[in-house]
Backbone as a printed PyTorch tensor [residue, N CA C, xyz], in Angstrom:
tensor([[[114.9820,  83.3420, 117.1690],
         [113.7430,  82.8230, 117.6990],
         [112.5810,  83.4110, 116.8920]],

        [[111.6070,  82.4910, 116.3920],
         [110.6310,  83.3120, 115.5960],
         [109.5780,  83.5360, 116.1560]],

        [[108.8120,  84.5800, 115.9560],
         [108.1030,  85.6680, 116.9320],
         [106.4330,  84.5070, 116.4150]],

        [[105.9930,  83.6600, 117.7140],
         [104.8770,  82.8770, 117.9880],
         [103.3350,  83.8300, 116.9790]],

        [[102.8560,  82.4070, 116.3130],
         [101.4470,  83.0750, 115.8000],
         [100.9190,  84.4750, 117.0770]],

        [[100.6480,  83.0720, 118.5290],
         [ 99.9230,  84.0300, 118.9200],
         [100.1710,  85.2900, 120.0250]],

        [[101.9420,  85.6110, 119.5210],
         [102.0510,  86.8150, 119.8840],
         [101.8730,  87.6800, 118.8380]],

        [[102.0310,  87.4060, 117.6030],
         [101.7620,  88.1320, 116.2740],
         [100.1580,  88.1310, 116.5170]],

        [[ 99.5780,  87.6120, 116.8330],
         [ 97.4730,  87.8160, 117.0060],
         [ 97.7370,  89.0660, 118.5180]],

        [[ 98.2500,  88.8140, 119.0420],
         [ 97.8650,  89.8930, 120.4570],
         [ 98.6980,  91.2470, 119.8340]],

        [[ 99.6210,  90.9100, 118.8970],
         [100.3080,  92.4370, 118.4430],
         [ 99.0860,  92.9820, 117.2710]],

        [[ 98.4470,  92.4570, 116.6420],
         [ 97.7780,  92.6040, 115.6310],
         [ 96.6490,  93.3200, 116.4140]],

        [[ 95.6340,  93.2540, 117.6170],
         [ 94.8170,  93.0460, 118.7080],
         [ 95.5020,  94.3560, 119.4520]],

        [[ 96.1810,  94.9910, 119.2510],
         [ 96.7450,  95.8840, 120.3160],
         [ 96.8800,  97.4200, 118.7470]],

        [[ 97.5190,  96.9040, 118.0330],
         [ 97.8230,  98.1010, 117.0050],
         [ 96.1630,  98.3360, 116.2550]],

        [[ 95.2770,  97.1290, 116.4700],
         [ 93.9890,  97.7860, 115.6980],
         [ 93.1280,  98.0970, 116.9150]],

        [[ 93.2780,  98.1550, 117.9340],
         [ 92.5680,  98.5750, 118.8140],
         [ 93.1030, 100.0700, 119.0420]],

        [[ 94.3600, 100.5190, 119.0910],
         [ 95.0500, 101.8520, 118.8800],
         [ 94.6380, 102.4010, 117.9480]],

        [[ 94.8220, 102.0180, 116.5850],
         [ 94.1090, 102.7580, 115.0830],
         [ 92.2930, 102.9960, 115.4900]],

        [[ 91.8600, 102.3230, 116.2730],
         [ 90.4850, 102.3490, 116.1470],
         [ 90.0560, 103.2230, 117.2520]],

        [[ 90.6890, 103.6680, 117.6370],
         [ 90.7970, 104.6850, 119.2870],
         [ 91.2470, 105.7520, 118.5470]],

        [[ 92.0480, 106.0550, 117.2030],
         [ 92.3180, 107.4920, 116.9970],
         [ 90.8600, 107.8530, 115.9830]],

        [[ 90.9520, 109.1760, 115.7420],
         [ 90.2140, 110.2650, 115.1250],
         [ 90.4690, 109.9870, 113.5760]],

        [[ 90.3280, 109.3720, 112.4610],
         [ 90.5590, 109.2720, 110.9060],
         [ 89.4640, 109.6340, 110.2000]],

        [[ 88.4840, 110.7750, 110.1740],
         [ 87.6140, 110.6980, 109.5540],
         [ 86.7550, 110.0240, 108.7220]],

        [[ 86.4880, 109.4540, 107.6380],
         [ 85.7550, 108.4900, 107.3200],
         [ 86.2500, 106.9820, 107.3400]],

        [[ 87.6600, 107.1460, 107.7230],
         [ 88.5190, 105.6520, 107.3020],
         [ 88.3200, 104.7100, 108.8040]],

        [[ 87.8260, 103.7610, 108.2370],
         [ 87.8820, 102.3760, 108.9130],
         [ 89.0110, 101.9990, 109.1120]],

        [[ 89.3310, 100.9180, 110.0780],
         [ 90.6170, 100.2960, 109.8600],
         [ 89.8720,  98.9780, 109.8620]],

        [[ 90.0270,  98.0640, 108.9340],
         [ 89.0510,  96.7000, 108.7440],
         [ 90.0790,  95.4800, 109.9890]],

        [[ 91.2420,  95.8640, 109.6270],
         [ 91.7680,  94.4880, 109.7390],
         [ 93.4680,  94.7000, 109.7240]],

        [[ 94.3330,  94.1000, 110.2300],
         [ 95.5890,  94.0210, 110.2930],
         [ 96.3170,  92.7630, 110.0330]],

        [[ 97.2660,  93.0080, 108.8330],
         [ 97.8620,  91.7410, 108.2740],
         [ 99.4380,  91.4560, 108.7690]],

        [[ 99.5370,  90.4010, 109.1860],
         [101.6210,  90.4630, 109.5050],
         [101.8510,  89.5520, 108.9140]],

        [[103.3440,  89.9460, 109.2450],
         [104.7160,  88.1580, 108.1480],
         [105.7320,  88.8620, 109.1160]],

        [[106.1430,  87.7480, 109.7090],
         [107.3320,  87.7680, 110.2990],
         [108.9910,  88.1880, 108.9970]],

        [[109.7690,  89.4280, 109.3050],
         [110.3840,  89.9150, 108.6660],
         [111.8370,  89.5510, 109.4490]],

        [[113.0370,  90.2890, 108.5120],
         [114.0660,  90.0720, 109.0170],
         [114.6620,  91.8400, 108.6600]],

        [[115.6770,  92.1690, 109.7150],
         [116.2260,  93.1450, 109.4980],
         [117.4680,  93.2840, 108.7460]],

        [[118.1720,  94.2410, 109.0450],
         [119.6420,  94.2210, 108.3880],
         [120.3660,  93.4570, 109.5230]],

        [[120.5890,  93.2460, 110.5430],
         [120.9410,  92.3730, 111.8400],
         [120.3520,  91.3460, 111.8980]],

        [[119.7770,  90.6580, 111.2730],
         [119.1890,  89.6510, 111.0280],
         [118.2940,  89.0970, 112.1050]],

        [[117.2690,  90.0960, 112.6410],
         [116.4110,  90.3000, 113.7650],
         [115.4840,  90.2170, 113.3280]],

        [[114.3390,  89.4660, 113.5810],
         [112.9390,  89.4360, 113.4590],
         [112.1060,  90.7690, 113.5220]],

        [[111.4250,  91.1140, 112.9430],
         [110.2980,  92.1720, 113.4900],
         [109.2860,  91.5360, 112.8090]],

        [[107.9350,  92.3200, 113.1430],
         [106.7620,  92.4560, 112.3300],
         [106.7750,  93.3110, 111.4740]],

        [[106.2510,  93.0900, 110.2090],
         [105.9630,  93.7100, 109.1310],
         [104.4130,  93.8680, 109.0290]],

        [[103.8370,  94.9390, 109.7140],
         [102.4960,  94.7890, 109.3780],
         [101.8090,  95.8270, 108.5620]],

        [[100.3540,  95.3300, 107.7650],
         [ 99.8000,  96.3170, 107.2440],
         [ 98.5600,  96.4320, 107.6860]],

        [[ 97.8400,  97.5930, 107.7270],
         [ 96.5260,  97.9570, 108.7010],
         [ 95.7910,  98.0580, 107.1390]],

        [[ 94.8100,  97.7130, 106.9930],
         [ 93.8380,  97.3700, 106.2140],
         [ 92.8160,  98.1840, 106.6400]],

        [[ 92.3360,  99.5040, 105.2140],
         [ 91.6600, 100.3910, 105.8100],
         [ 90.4500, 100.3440, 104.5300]],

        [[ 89.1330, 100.7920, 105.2910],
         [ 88.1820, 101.4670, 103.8410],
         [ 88.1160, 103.2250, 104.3030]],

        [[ 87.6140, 103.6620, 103.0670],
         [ 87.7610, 104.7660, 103.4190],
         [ 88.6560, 105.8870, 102.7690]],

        [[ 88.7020, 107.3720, 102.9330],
         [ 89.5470, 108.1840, 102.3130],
         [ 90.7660, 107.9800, 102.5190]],

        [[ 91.8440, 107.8770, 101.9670],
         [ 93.2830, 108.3190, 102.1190],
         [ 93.5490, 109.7030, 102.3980]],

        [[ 92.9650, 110.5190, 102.3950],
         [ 93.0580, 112.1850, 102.3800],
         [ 93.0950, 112.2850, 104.0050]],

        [[ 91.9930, 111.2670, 104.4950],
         [ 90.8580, 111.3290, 106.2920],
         [ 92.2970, 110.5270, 106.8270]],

        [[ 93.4670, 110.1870, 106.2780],
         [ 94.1780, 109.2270, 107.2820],
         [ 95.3480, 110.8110, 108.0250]],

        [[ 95.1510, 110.4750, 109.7270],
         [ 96.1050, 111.6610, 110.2190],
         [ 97.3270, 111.1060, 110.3900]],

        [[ 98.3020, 111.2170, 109.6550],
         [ 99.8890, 110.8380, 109.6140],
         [100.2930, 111.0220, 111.0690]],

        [[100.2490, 112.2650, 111.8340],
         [100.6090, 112.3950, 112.9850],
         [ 99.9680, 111.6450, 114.0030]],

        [[ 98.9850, 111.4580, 113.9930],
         [ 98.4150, 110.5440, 114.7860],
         [ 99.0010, 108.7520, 114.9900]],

        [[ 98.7970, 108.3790, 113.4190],
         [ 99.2250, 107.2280, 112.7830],
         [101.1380, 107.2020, 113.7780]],

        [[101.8850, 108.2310, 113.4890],
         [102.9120, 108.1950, 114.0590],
         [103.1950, 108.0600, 115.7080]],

        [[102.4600, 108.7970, 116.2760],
         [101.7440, 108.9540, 117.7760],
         [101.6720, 107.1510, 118.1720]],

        [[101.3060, 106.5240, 117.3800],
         [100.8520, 105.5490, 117.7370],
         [101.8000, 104.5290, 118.1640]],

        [[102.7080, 104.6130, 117.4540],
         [103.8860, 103.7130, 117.9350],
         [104.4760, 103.8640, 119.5800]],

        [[104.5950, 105.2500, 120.0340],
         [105.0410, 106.0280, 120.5970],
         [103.7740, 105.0450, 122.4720]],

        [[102.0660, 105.0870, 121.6490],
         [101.4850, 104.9170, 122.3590],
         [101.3270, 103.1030, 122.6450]],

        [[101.4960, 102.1150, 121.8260],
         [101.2640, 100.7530, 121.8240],
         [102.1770, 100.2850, 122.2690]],

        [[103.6810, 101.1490, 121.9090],
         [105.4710, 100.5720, 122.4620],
         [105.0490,  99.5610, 124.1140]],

        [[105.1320, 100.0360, 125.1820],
         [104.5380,  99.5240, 126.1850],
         [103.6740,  98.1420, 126.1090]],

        [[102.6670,  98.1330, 125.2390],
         [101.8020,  97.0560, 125.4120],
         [102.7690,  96.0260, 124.4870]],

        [[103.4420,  96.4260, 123.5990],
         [103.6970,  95.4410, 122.7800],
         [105.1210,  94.9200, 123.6590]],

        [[105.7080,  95.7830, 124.2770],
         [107.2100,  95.2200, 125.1920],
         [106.2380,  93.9420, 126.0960]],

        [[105.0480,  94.5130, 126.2470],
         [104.8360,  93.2630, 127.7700],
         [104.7300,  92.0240, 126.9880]],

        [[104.2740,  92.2890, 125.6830],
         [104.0810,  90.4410, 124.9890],
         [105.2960,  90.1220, 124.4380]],

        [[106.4670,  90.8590, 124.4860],
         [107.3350,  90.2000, 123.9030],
         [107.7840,  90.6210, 122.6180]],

        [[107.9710,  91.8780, 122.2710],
         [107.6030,  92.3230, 120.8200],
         [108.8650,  93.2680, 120.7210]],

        [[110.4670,  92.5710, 120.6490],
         [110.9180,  93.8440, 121.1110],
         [111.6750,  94.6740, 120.0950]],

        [[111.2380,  94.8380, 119.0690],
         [111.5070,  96.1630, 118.1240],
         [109.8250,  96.3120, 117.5180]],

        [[109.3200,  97.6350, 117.7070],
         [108.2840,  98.1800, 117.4370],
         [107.8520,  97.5880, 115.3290]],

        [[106.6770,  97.1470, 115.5500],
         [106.5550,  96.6900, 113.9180],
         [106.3080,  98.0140, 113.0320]],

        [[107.0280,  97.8770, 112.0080],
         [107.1060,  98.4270, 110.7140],
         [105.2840,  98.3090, 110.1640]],

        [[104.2170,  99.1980, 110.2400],
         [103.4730,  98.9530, 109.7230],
         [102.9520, 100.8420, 108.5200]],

        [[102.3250,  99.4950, 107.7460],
         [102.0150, 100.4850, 106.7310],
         [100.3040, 100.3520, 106.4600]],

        [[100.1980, 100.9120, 105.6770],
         [ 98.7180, 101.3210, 105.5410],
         [ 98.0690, 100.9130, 104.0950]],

        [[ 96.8710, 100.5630, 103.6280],
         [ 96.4700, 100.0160, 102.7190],
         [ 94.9740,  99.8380, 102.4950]],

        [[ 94.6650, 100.3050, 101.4890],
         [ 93.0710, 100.3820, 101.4020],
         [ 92.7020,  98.7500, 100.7670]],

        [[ 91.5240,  98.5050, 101.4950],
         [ 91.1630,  96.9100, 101.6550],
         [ 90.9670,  96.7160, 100.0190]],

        [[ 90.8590,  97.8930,  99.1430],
         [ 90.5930,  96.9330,  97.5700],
         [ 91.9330,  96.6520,  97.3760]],

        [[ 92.9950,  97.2650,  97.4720],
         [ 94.1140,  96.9030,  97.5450],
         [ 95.0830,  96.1470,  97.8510]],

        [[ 94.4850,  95.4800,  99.2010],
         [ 95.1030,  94.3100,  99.7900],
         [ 94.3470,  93.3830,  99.1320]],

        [[ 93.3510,  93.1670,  98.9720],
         [ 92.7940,  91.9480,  98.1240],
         [ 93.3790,  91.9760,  96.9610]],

        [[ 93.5980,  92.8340,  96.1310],
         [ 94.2170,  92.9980,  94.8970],
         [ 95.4710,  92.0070,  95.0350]],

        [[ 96.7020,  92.7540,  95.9120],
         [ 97.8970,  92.1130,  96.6200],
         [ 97.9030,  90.7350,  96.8550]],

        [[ 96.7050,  90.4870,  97.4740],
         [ 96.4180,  88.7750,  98.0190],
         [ 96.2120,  88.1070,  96.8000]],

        [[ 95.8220,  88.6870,  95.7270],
         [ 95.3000,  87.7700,  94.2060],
         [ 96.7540,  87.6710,  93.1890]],

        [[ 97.3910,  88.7740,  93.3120],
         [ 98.5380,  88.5170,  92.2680],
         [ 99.5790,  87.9920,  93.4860]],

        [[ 99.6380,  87.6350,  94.9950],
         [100.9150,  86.8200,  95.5960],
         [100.5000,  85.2860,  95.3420]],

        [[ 98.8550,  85.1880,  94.9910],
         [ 98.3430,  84.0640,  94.9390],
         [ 98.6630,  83.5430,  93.7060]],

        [[ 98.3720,  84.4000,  92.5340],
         [ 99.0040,  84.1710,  91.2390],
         [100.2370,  83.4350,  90.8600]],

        [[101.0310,  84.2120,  91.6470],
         [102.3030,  84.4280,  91.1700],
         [103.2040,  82.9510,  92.1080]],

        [[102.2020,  82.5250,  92.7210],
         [102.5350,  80.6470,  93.6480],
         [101.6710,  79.5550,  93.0900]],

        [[102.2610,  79.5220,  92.1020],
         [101.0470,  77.9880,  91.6260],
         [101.2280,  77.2020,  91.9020]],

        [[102.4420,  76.8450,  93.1860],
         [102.7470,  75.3470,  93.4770],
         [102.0840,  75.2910,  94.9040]],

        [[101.7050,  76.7080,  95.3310],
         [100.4530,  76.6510,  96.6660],
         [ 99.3740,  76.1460,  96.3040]],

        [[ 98.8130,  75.9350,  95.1180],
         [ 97.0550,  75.6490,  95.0850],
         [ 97.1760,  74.2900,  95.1330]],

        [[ 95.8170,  74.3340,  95.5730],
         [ 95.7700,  72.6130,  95.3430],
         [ 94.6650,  72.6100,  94.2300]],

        [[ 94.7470,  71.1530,  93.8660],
         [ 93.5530,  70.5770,  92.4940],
         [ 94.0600,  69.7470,  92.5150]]])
C-alpha cells in the first residue's frame, strides 16, 4: 500500500514542527523533503530530508536523535508505521541535489 501524499504532508508537518521546538543554535530548519522508499522487506517507509540554513557545527545530534523517540506517537496516529529515515541537509545543498536529479532526467522537461 503506498503511503498517501497527504499522510506524507502531516508526517512532514509533525517532524518540522519537532526540529523547530528543539534548541540548534543558529540552524533553521527551512523545510522537509520525502519520497516514498522501500526496505529490505519490501516495506514502504519515508525517506526524509530536513532542509536546514545555518551551522552544521549548531546541529545537536542527540537531540536530532531524541526526536524520533518524541514524534513516534504522532506519526503511529496518521498511519506511519515504521519511523522515517531522515537526514539532514543544508538548503544550498538540496538545491544543488534538485539541479543535478533535474539534469540528469531530460525526458522530465518539457519544451
Amino acid at each position: 500500500m503506498t503511503i498517501a501524499l497527504e499522510t506524507q504532508e502531516k508526517a512532514k508537518q509533525i517532524i518540522l514542527a519537532g526540529l523547530r521546538a528543539q534548541s540548534h543554535g543558529s540552524v533553521w530548519f527551512c523545510d522537509i523533503h520525502a519520497e516514498v522508499a522501500r526496505n529490505a522487506e519490501d516495506e514502504e517507509f519515508l525517506d526524509m530530508r530536513a532542509i536546514y540554513e545555518g551551522s552544521r557545527e549548531d546541529l545537536d545530534f542527540r537531540s536530532l536523535i531524541a526526536l524520533h523517540g518524541e514524534i513516534g506517537p504522532q506519526l503511529c496516529e496518521i498511519g506511519i508505521r515504521h519511523i522515517p529515515s531522515v537526514s539532514y541537509i543544508p538548503k544550498a545543498e538540496y538545491h544543488q541535489l534538485l539541479s543535478e536529479r533535474e539534469a540528469a532526467r531530460p525526458w522530465d522537461r518539457q519544451g
